[in-house]
C-alpha positions in Angstrom: 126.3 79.4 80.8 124.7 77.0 83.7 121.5 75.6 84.0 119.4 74.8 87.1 120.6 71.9 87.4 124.3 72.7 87.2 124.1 74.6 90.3 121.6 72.1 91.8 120.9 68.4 90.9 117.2 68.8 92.0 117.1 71.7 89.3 115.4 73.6 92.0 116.7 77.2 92.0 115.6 79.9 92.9 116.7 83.8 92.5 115.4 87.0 94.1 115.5 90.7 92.6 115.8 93.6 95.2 116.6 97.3 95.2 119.5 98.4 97.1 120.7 102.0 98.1 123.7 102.3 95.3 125.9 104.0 97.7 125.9 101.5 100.5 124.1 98.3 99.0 121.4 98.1 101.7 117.8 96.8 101.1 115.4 99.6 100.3 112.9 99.6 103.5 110.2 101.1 104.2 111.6 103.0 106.7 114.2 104.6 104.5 111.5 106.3 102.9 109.8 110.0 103.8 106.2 109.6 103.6 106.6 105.7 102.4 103.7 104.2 100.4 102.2 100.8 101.7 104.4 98.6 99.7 107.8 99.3 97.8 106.4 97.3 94.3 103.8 97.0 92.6 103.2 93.2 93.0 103.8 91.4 96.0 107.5 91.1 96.8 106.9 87.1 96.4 106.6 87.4 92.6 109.5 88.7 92.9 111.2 85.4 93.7 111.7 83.1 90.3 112.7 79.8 89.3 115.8 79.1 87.0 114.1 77.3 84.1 116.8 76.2 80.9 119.0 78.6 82.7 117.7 81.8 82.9 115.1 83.7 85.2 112.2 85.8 84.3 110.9 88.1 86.4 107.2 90.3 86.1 107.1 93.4 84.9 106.1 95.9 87.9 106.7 99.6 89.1 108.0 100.9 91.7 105.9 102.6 94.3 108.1 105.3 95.6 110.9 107.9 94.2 114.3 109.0 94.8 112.7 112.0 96.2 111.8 110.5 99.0 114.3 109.3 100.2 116.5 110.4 103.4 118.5 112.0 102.0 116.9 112.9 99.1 118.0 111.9 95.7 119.3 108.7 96.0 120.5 106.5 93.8 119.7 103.1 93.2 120.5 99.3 91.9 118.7 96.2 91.2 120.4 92.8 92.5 119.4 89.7 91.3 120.6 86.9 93.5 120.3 83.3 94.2 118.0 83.0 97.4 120.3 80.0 98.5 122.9 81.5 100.7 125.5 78.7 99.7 124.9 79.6 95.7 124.3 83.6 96.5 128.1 83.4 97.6 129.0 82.7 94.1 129.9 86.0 92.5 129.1 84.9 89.1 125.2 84.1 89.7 124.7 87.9 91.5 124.1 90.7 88.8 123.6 94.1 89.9 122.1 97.5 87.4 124.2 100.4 86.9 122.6 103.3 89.3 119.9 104.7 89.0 117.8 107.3 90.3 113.5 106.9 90.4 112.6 110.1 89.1 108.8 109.1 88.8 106.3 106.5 89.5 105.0 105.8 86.6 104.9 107.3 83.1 102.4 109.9 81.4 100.6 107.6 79.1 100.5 109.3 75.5 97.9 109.0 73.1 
């Protein structure tokens, strides 16, 4: 495995994580959305940008703020991508990782007690 500062002598490195449309692997907007909520996460999209450290990145935990049912049209699928936000390094196939597909079915989940 590489570290930071394998891919960088600086050790500065940092990835993003982003949802994509499974089918065409286009950013999630806004716009792609019926009745779209203010914001696609629930922290701001900048925590989602993280720092290799002893090579690996760690994102927050956070929802998401919207479901395959809105979508256009409806019942999308979905992935994650995790990429470096470098363009030179984000050309590297080995440092992008993408989920299997998945669909949002909910925003967040009944709390049991």
């Amino acid at each position: 495995p590489r570290t930071e500062y394998d891919l960088d002598p600086s050790g500065s490195v940092q990835f993003q994580l982003s949802i994509h449309f499974a089918g065409t692997n286009a950013p999630v907007q806004l716009s792609d959305l019926h009745n779209p909520p203010e914001t696609l996460y629930s922290c701001s999209e900048s925590a989602l940008v993280a720092r290799m450290a002893g090579g690996m990145v760690t994102f927050p935990q956070f929802k998401l703020k919207f479901t395959s049912d809105q979508t256009m049209p409806k019942q999308q699928l979905f992935v994650f991508r995790v990429a470096p936000v470098d363009a030179h390094l984000r050309s590297d196939p080995d440092l992008v990782a993408t989920t299997p597909p998945f669909r949002v079915t909910a925003r967040s989940l009944p709390t049991t007690r």
